[in-house]
Z-matrix of the N, CA and C atoms (Angstrom, degrees):
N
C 1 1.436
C 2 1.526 1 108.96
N 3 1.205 2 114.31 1 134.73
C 4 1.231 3 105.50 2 -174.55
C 5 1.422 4 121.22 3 -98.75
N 6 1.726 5 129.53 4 -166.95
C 7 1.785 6 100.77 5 -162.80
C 8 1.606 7 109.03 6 -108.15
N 9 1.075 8 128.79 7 139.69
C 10 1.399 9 124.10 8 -152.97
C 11 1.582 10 98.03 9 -87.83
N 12 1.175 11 118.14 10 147.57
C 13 1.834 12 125.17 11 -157.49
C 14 1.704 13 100.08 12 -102.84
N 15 1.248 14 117.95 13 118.16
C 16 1.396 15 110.58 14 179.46
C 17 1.552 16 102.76 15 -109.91
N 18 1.535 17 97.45 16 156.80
C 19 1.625 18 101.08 17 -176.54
C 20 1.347 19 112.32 18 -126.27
N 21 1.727 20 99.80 19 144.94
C 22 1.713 21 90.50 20 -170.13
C 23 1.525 22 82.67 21 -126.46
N 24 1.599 23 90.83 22 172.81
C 25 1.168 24 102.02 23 177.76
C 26 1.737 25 108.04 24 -97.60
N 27 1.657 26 102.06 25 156.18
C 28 1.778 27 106.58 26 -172.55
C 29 2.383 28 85.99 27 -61.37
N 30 1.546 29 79.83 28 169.25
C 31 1.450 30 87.92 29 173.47
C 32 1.375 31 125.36 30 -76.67
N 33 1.144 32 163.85 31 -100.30
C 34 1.234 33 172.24 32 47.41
C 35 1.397 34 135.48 33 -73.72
N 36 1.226 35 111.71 34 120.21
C 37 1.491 36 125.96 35 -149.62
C 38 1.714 37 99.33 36 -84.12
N 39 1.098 38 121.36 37 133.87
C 40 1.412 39 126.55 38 168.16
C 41 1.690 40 109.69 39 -77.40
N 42 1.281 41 102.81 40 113.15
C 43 1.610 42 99.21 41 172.19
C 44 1.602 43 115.64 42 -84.81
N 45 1.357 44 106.84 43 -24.34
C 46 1.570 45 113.07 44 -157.10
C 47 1.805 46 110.62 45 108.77
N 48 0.797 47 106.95 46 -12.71
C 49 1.931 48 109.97 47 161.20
C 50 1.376 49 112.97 48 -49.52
N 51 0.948 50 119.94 49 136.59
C 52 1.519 51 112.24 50 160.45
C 53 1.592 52 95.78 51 -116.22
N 54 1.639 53 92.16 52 162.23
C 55 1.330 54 109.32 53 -171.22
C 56 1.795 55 112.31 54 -74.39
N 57 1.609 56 105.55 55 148.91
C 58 1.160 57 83.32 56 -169.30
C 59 1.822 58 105.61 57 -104.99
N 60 0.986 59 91.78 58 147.92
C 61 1.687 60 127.48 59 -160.82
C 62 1.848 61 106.78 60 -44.37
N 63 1.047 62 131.95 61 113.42
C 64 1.415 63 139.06 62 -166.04
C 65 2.185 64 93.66 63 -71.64
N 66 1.445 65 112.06 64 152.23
C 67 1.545 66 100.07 65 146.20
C 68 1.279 67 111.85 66 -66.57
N 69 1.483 68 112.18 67 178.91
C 70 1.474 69 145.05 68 162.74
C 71 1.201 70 88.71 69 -130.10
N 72 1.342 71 92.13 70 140.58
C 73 1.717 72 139.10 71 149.15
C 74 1.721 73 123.16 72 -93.71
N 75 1.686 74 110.32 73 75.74
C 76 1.822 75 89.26 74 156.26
C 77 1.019 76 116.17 75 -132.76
N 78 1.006 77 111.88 76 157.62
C 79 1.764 78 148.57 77 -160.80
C 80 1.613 79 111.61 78 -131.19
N 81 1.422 80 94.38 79 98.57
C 82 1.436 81 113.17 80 168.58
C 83 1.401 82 117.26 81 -34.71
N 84 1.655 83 117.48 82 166.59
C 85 2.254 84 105.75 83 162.37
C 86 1.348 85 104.50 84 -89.00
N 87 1.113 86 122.91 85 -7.36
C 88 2.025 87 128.60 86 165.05
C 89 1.087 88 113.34 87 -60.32
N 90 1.709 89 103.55 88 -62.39
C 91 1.791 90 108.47 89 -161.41
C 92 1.785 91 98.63 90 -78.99
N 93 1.286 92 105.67 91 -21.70
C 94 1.922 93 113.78 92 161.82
C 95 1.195 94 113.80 93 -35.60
N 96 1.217 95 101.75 94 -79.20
C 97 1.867 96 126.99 95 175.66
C 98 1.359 97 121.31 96 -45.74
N 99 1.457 98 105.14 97 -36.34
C 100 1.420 99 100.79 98 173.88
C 101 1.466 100 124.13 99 -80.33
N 102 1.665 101 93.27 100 -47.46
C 103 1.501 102 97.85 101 169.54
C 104 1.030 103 134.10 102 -35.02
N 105 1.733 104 115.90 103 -57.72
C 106 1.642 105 140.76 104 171.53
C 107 1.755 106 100.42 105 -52.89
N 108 0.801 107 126.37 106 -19.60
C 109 1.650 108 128.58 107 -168.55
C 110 1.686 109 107.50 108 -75.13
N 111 1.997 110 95.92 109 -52.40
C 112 0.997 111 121.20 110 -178.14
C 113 1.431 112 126.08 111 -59.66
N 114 1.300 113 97.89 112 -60.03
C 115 1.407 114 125.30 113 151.69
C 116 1.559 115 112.83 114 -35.70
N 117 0.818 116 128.13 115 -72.16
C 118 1.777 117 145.21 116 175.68
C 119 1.461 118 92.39 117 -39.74
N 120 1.510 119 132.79 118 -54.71
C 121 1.392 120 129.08 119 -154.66
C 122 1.348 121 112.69 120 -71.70
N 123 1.519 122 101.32 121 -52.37
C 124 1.625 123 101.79 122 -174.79
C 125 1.447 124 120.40 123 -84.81
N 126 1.577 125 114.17 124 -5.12
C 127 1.606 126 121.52 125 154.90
C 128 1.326 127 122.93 126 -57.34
N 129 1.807 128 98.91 127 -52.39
C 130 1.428 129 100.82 128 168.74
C 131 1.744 130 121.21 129 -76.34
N 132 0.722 131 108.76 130 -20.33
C 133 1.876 132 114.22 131 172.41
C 134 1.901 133 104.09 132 -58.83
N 135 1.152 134 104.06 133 -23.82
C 136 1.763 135 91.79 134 -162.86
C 137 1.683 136 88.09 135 -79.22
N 138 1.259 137 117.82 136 -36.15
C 139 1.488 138 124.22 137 -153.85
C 140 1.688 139 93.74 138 -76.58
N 141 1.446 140 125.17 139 -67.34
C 142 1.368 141 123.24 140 -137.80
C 143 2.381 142 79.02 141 -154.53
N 144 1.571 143 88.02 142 165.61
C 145 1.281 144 113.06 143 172.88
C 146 1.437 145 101.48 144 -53.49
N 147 1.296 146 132.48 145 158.13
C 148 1.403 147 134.62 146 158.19
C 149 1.225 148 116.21 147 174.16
N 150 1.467 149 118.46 148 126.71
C 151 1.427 150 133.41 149 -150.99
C 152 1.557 151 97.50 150 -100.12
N 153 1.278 152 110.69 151 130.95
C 154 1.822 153 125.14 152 174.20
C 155 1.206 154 99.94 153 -24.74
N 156 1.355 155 122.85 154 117.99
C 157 1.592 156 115.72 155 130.79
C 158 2.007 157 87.23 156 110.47
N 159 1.312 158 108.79 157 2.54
C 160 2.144 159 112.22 158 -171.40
C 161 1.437 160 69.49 159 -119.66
N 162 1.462 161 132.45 160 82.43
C 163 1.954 162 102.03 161 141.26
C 164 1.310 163 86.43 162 -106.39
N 165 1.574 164 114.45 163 169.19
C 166 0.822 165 150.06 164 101.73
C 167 1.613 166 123.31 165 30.22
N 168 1.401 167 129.70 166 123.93
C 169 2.326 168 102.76 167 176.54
C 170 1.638 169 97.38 168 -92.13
N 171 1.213 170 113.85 169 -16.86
C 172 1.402 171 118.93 170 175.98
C 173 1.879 172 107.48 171 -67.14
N 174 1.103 173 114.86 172 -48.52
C 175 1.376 174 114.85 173 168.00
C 176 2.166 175 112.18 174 -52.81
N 177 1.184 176 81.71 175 -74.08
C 178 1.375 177 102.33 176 -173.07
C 179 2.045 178 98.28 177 -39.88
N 180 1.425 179 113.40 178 -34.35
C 181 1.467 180 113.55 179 -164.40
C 182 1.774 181 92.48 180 -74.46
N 183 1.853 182 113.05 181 -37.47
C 184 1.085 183 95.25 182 -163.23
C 185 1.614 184 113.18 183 -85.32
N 186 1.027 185 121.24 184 -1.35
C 187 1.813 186 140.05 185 -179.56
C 188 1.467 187 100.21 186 -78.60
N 189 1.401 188 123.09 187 -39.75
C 190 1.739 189 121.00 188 165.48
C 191 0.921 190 129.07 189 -71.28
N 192 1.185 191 121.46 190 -45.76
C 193 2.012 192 121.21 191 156.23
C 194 1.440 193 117.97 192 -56.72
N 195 1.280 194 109.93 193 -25.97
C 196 1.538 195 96.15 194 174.33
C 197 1.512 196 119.81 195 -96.89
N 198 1.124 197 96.16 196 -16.73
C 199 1.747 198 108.94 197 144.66
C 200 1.316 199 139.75 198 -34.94
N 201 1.281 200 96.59 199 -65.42
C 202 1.598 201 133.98 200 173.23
C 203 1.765 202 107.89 201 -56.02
N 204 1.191 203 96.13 202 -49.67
C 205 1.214 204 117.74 203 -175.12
C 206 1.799 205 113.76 204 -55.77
N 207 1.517 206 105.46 205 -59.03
C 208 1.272 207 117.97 206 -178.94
C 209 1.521 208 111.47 207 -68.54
N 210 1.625 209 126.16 208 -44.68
C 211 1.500 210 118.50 209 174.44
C 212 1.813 211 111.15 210 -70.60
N 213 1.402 212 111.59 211 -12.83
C 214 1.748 213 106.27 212 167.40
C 215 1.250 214 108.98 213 -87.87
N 216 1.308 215 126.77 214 3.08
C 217 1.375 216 128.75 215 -169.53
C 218 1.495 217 88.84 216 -116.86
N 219 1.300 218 132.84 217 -31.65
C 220 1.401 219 120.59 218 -177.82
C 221 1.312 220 92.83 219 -75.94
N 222 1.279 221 136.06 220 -90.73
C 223 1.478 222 143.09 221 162.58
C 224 1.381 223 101.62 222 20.30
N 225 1.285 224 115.89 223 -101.57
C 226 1.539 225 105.50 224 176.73
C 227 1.344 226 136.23 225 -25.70
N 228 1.338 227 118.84 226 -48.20
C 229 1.136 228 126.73 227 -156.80
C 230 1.882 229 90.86 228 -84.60
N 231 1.213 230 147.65 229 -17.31
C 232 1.335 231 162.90 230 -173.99
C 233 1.108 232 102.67 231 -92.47
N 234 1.200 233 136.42 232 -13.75
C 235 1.807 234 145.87 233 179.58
C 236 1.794 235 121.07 234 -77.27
């Protein structure tokens, strides 16, 4: 049997660069709350009548997961 060839990668040379610096994403539990509110309003506006600040917790629940959703999706993608 003959010997199986593994490959590495060369090392990486330090020039003196530093890396350059990723954003952050944070989001207060205020600007949360509001957002999701916001969010909640004009979700529910496409569907049915709905007056500022009257959604729905079923609305409002689904405006936070998709919330959630989009800053774990920014997050990652910034990694």
């Amino acid at each position: 049997m003959a010997p199986v060839a593994t490959r590495t990668r060369p090392a990486r040379k330090m020039t003196g660069e530093k890396r350059k610096s990723r954003p952050t994403v944070a989001v207060g539990s205020k600007q949360c709350k509001s957002l999701a509110e916001d969010v909640a309003f004009f979700r529910a506006a496409r569907f049915r009548d709905v007056e500022p600040g009257k959604c729905r917790a079923q609305d409002r629940c689904v405006a936070e997961a998709e919330i959630k959703a989009a800053l774990k999706k920014l997050c990652k993608c910034s990694s």
